[in-house]
C-alpha positions as CSV (number, residue, x, y, z in Angstrom):
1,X,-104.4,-39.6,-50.3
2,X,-101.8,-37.9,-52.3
3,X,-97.8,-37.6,-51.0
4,X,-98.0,-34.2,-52.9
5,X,-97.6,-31.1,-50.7
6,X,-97.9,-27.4,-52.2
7,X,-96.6,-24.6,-50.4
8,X,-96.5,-20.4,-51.5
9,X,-93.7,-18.8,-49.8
10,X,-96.2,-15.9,-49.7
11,X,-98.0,-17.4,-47.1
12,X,-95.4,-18.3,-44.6
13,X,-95.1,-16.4,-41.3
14,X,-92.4,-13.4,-41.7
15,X,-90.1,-14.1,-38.7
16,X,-87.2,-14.9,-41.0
17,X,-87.2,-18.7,-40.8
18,X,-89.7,-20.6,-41.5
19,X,-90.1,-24.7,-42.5
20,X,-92.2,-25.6,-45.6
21,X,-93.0,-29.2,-45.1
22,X,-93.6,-31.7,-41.9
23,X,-91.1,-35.0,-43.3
24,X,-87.9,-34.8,-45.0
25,X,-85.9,-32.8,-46.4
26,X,-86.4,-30.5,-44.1
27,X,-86.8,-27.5,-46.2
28,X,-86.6,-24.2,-44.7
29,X,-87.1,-20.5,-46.3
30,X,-84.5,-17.9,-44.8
31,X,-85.5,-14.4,-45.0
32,X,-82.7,-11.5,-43.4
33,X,-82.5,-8.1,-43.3
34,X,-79.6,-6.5,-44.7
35,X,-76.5,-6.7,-42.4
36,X,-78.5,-9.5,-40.5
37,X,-77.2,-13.1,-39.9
38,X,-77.0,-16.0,-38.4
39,X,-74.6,-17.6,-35.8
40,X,-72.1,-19.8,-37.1
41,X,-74.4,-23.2,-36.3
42,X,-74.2,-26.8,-37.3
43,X,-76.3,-29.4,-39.2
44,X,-74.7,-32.7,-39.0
45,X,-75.0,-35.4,-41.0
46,X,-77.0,-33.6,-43.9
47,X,-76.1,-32.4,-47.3
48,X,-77.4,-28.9,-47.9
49,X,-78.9,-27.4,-51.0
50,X,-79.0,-23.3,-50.7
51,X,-80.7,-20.9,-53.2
52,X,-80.5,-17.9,-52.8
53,X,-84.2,-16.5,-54.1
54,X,-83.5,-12.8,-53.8
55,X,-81.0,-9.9,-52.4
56,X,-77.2,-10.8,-51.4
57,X,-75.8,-12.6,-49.0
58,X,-72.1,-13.8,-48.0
59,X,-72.3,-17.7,-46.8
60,X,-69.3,-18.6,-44.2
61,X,-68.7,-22.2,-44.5
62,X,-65.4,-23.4,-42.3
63,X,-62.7,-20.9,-43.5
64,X,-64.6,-20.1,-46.5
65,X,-66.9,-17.2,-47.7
66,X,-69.3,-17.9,-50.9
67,X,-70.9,-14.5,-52.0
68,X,-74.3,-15.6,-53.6
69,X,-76.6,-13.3,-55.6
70,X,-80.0,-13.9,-56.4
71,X,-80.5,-17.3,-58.2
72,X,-77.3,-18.6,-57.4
73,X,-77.0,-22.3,-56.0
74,X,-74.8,-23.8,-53.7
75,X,-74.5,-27.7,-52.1
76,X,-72.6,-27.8,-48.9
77,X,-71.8,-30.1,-45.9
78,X,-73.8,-29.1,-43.1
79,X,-71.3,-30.7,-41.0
80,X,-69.2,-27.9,-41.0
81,X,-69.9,-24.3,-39.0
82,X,-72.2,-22.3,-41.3
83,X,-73.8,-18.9,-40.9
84,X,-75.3,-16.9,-43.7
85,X,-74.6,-12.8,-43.3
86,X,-77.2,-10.9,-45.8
87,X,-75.2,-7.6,-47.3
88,X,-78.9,-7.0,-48.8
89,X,-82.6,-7.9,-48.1
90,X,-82.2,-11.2,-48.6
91,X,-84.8,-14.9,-49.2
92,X,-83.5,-18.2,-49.7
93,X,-84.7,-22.0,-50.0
94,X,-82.6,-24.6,-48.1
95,X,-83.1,-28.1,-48.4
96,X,-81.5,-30.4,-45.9
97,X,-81.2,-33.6,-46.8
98,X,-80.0,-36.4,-44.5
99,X,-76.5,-38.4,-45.6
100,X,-76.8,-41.1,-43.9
């Protein structure tokens, strides 16, 4: 049996959030709707990878705001307060990887 797992983005329900893969990193595709967010939220004890796939979208981290365009990359604490606000259409790809 192969650990290899192959997911299309394409296929994925289109409720906004939906997780790729069963085991870690949990790996999660965010889709929003322009002037749609998210509730400042939590993930502790994980490093998070966030690319932004498509549209724009302002990322509050703590005090701090990160504008991302499409392609952009940012690695963040997830032990902070975090909550994405698209100004666009927006798709991303977050990995969350456990620190400990």
């Amino acid at each position: 049996m192969s650990d290899t797992e192959l997911v299309s983005l394409d296929d994925l329900d289109d409720d906004g959030r939906a997780t790729l893969f069963e085991h870690e990193p949990h790996t999660v595709r965010l889709s929003l709707a322009a002037d749609e967010g998210v509730p400042a939220h939590q993930h502790p004890d994980r490093q998070i990878v966030f690319h932004q796939l498509s549209g724009e979208l302002d990322l509050h981290l703590g005090d701090e705001v990160v504008s991302l365009t499409a392609g952009d990359v940012v690695r963040f604490d997830g032990d902070q307060d975090i909550s994405p606000q698209a100004r666009t259409d927006s798709e991303a790809l977050l990995i969350l990887a456990s620190s400990a």
